[in-house]
N, C-alpha and C positions, 0 to 999 in steps of 0.2 A: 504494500500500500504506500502511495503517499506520504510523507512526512513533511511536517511543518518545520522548521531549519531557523536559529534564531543568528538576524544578518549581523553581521559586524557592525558597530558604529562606526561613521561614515568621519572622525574625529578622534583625536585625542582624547583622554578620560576627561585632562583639565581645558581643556581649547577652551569652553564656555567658562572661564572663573574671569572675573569676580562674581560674577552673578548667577552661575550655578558651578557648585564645587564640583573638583575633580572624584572625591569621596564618593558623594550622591550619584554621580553617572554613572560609577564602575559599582556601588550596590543596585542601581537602579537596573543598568541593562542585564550586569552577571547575575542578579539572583531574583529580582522581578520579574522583568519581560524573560526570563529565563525559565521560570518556573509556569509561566502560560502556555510556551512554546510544549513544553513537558506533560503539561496538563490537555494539553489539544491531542496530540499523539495518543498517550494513555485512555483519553477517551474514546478518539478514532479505534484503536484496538477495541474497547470493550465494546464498541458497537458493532465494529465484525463478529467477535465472540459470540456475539448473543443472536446477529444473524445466523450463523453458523450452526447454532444451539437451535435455531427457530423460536428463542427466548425472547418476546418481546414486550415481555411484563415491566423494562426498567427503560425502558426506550424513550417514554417521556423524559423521567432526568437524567437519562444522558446525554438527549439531547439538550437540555437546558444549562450542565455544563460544557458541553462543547461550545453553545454560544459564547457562554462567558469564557471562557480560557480563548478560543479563536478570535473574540471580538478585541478583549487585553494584547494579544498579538500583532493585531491589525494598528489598533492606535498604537500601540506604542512603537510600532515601525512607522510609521508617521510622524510622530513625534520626533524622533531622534533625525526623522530630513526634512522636518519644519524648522528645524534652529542650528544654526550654525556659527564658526565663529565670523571678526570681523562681518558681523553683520547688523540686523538692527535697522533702524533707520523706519523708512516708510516704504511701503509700495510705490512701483509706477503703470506707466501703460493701462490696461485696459482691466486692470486687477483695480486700481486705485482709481478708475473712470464707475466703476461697478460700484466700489462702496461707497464713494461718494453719492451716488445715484441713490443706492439704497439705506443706505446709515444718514443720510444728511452730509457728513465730513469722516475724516480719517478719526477726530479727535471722536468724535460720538460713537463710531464703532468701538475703537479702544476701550470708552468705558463704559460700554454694554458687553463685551465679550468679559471682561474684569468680570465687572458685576455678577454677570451668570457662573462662571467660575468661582466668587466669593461667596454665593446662596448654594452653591449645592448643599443639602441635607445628608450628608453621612459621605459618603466614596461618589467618586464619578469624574467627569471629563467636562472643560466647556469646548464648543468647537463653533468654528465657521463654517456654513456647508451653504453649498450651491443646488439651490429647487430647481429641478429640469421638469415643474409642471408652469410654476410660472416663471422662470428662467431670472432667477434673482440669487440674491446673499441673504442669508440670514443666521440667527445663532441660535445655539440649544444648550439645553442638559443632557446629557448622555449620564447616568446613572448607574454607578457600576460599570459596565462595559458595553453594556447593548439594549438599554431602553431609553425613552422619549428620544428618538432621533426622529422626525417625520423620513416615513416610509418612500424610498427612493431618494431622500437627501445626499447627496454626494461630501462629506469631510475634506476642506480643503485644509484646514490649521486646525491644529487639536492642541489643547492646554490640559495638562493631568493636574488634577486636584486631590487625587489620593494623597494622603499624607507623606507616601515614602518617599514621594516626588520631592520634598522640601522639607522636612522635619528635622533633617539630619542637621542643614543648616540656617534654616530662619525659624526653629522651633514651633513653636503655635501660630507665630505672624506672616500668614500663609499669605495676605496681603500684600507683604512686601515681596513673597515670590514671584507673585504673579503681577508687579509692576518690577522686577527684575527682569523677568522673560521678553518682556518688551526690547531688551536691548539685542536682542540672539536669534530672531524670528527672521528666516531665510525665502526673502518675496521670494528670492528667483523660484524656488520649489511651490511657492502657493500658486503664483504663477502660472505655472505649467500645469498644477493640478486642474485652477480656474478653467485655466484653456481647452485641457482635454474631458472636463466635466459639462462645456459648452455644447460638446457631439454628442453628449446624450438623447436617447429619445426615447421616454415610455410607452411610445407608441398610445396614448390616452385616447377616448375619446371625449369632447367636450370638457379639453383643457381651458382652463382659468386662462380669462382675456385679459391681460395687465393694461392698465389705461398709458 
């Protein structure tokens, strides 16, 4: 079968310091996104097994954690080619034509993506993601790994709010992480996600008419 394969980071542990520690990256990628990667496998097996078995009595939660271990995988491969060093700054071209259009400004975006990242209730993710119904930007809660995202949203920049993301080094003031990460967020990559998120098509019928 298939195996899930956890990628290398695409950096140095420390490239991102000051603003996220070389510590936090090498516990974050070697033994978080490391242990999803682990968790998606193990589950893939036991869903073979049980096919195998023609045992289908635990197939609901296993599929339920294969959501969650695949979807942990997903973002946080994301994550680690959203931010980069020497980077930072703002968007341009047609990424920063977009949020303008749809946030008002760069600055209203910013502290709308914060903000959803600052309220999450327990574990989760804040993200940017591109609607291929009405063909816009918008932001969410991701919870956990894989709920409240609107269905067919496309993830262009993902922000982790788990705690292990930042704990190690801004302790409780998870605030100041997530106005640190502003310095490390790699347009070119959102960019091209933007771009290639643009050729989608749900094929809908009696898609939503943006004025």
């Amino acid at each position: 079968m298939t195996k899930y394969n956890l990628p290398d980071l695409p950096y140095d542990y420390g490239a991102l310091e000051p603003h996220i520690s070389g510590a936090i990256m090498q516990l974050h990628h070697d033994k978080h996104h490391k242990a999803y990667v682990e968790g998606a496998n193990r589950t893939m097996d036991q869903l073979h097994e049980a096919r195998t078995r023609e045992d289908f009595s635990q197939v609901g939660a296993l599929s339920h954690a294969l959501a969650f271990h695949i979807s942990g995988h997903v973002l946080h491969s994301l994550f680690w080619q959203n931010l980069g060093p020497q980077a930072g700054g703002r968007p341009t071209g047609a990424l920063a034509q977009a949020i303008d259009r749809d946030f008002g400004n760069f600055e209203h975006f910013r502290k709308q993506l914060t903000q959803v990242a600052t309220t999450i209730m327990g574990s989760g993710w804040a993200a940017l993601v591109f609607d291929p119904v009405t063909k816009r930007l918008g932001t969410t809660q991701i919870h956990d790994h894989q709920s409240e995202i609107t269905q067919g949203g496309v993830p262009l920049l993902v922000l982790d709010a788990w705690e292990h993301a930042y704990y190690l080094q801004y302790k409780n003031e998870k605030a100041k992480f997530f106005d640190a990460v502003w310095n490390v967020w790699n347009w070119n990559d959102v960019a091209r996600r933007f771009e290639a998120a643009q050729k989608l098509d749900l094929a809908l019928e009696g898609k939503v008419t943006v004025p």
